[in-house]
N, C-alpha and C positions, 0 to 999 in steps of 0.2 A: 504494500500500500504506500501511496504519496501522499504529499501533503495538499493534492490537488486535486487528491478526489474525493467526488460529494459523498455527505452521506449512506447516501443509498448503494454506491460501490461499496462504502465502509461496511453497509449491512449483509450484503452479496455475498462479501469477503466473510463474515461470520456464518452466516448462514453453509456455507461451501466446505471451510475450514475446519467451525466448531459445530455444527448441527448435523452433517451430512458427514464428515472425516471424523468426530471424533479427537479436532486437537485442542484437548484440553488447557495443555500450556499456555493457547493464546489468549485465553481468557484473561489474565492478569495486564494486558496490553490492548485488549478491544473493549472489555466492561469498568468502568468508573469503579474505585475506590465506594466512592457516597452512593453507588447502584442501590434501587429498590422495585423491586416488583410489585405491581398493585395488585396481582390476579395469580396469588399462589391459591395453591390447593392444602388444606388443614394438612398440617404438620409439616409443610416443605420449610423452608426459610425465603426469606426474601429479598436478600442480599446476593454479593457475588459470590459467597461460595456456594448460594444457592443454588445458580448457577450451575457453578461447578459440579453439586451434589445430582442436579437436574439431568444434567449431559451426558454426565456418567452413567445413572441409569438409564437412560434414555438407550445407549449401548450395552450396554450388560443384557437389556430387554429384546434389543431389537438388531438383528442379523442385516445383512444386506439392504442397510438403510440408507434410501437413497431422497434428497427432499428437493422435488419442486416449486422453485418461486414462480409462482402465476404472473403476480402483480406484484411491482414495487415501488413506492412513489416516494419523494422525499418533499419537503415542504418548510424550509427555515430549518429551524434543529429537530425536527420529527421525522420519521419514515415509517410505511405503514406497508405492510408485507402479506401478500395472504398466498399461500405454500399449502403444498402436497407433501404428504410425508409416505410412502411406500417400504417396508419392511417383512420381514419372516420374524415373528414372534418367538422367540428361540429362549427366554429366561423368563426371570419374575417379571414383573411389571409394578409396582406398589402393591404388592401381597397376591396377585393375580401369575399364578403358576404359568408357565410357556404351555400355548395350545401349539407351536408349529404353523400355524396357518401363515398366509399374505393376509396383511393389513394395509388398510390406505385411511388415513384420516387428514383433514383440512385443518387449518389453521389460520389467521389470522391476528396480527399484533401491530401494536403500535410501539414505538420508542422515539425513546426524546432522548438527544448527543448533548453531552457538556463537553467539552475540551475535545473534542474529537472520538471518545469513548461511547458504550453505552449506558446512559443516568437515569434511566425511565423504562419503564415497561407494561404495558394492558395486555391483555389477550384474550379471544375467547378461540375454542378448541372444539373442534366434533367427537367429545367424549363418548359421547353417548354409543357412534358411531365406533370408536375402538373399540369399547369394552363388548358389543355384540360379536365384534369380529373374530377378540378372543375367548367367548365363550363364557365369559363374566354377568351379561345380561342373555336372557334369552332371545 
């Protein structure tokens, strides 16, 4: 990354790096220090290591996860994302044991950049949609 590109490259780059590869590492160089997520799930954290704690399950869960950005838009210091996530359910999941299957769930989020990082977070997610996929809802 440069110093000359917008936000929404900057989120690309996360998205590609740390959502879809798995590099964890970068997280202390893309997510703000003061980061806070408005739209955790009871008992995550909401902070950067939240994050951290997020991504990594996120892999430990999900096998050959691959996430499409639909739509990306940026706007002053906000960018608004809304992505395909595509996986083989291979581990736990937040207490929900590996069914094996393909899963696809959508997502969309908002964040808000201070210093070039990310300092903000919303989201809402097609749970409902995962959790049928691996066998958790009927």
């Amino acid at each position: 990354m440069t110093g000359q590109d917008s936000h929404a490259d900057h989120m690309r780059y996360f998205v590609e790096q740390v959502q879809e590869k798995g590099h964890l590492g970068l997280i202390d160089e893309l997510v703000h220090p003061g980061f806070r997520n408005h739209t955790v799930e009871p008992g995550q954290r909401d902070d950067r290591d939240g994050v951290r704690e997020t991504m990594a399950a996120l892999h430990e869960a999900f096998s050959n996860l691959r996430v499409e950005v639909l739509h990306c838009v940026g706007d002053g210091d906000l960018v608004a994302t809304h992505k395909v996530f595509r996986a083989t359910h291979t581990g736990s999941w937040f207490g929900i044991p590996p069914s094996g299957t393909r899963v696809e769930f959508r997502v969309m989020d908002l964040f808000r950049y201070r210093d070039g990082q990310l300092f903000e977070h919303w989201a809402v997610a097609d749970t409902v949609n995962l959790l049928r996929q691996t066998g958790a809802l009927p």
